[in-house]
N, C-alpha and C positions, 0 to 999 in steps of 0.2 A: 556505345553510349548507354545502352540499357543493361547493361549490367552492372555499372555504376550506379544507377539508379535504386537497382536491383538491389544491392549489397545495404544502399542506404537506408532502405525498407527494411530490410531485414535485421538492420543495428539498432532500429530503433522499433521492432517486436521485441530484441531481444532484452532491449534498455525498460521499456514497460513491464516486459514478464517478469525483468529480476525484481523494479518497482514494484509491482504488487506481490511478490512472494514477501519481499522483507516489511513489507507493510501487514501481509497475512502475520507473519511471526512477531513482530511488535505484537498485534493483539490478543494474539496466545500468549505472549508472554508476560503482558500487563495481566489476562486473564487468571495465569498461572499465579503470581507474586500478588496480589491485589485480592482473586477474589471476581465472581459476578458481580455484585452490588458494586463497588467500588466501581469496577471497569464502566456498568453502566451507565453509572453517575457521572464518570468521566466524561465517557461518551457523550451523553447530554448537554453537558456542560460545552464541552468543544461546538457538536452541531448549532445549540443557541447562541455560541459567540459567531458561528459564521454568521445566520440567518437572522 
């Protein structure tokens, strides 16, 4: 039973780690193609539409 468990924990570190790796590389890549200023202004723009 606890290895089931086990395994399930571990699908879903490994499901987060790949989440924020391709989320790291989206922002390098807008960074790259765009530009600081750009990407910043993005950025801003995104966080004041959550918040």
């Amino acid at each position: 039973m606890m290895g089931t468990v086990s395994v399930r924990v571990g699908a879903w570190r490994w499901g987060l780690g790949i989440a924020a790796v391709l989320a790291l590389g989206a922002a390098i890549g807008l960074w790259a193609r765009h530009g600081a200023a750009v990407f910043f202004e993005m950025l801003a723009a995104g966080l004041a539409y959550c918040f």
